[in-house]
Phi, psi and omega in degrees: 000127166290133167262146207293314210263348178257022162272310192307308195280316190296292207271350175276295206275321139318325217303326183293315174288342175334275203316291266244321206272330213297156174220121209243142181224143189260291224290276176341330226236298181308317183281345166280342198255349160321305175310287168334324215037066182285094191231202193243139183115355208248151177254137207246131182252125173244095217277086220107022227273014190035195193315348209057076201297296206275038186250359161290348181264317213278313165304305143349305160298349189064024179286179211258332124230142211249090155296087176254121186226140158226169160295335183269133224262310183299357189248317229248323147354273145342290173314294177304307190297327199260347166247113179239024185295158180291332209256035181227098182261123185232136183251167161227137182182178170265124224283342172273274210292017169257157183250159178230157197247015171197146147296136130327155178259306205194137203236178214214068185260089184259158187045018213218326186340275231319305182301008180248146205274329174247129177280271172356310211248017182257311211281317172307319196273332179276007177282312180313323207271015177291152159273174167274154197107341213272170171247152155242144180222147183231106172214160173263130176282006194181154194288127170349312189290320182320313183283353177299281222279346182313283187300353199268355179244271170301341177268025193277322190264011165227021188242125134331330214066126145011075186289129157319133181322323172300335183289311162310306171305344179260317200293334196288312175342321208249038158203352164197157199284117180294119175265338169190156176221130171225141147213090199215198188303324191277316165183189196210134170202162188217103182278147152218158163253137155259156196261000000 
């Protein structure tokens, strides 16, 4: 079982070297937040958001605002300083229990599942937190197996691993209508819509 306060301590302790470590495929980024449907006017809540790798892409889209939140106060930090536009909000808290003042259009879990300890009881509080209409997308910048062998050697003790997509695509099934599952060498995602 992950424990809460040793993801905080793992990801606290990264977080100054993030930005320096990261490795970005645009193309990939694009089709995910394509997939996703990330377009301008939407308000996007970004779950995990580290350091904020994507919101510099959300901007772009012209989205109308970006909710970025993590648990670790050094990532979340990190976050605040390099983003200070007014439509860019970064929380630091745990994503089930923090509260929000609005719904979302499209909510954002990139790089990040394997680390939330109920896969079940994250994907219900973010179907709540959808506008109707709205998207949740769980997606990887890399392939299932890759996010595997990543975690498994320091990160082992804050990772789940990976659930196959199908799986995930059934746990999304009980709270919103699945628009797509990939899974393949380049990366992984699982779209759902609310109705």
């Amino acid at each position: 079982m992950i424990e809460t306060r040793e993801v905080i301590e793992f990801f606290d302790r990264l977080a100054p070297g993030w930005d320096a470590e990261m490795v970005r495929n645009d193309e990939i980024i694009n089709t995910i937040l394509d997939n996703a449907g990330v377009t301008d006017g939407m308000d996007v809540l970004d779950v995990a958001c580290g350091t904020g790798v994507l919101i510099p892409d959300y901007l772009k889209r012209k989205v109308a605002s970006v909710t970025g939140i993590d648990i670790s106060p050094k990532m979340a930090e990190i976050a605040k300083a390099k983003f200070p536009q007014p439509e860019v909000t970064i929380l630091c808290g745990d994503m089930e229990t923090a509260g929000f003042e609005k719904l979302f259009d499209c909510i954002v879990v990139y790089n990040a599942f394997p680390h939330f300890p109920d896969p079940e009881r994250l994907i219900a509080r973010l179907a709540e937190l959808l506008k109707p209409g709205g998207t949740l997308t769980v997606a990887h910048g890399m392939s299932r197996e890759r996010i595997d062998a990543h975690h498994h050697g320091a990160a082992h003790h804050v990772s789940n691993g990976l659930m196959p997509a199908e799986d995930l695509a059934a746990i999304f099934a009980k709270h919103l209508a699945v628009t797509k599952v990939l899974s393949d060498d380049r990366m992984y995602q699982v779209v759902g819509r609310k109705a």
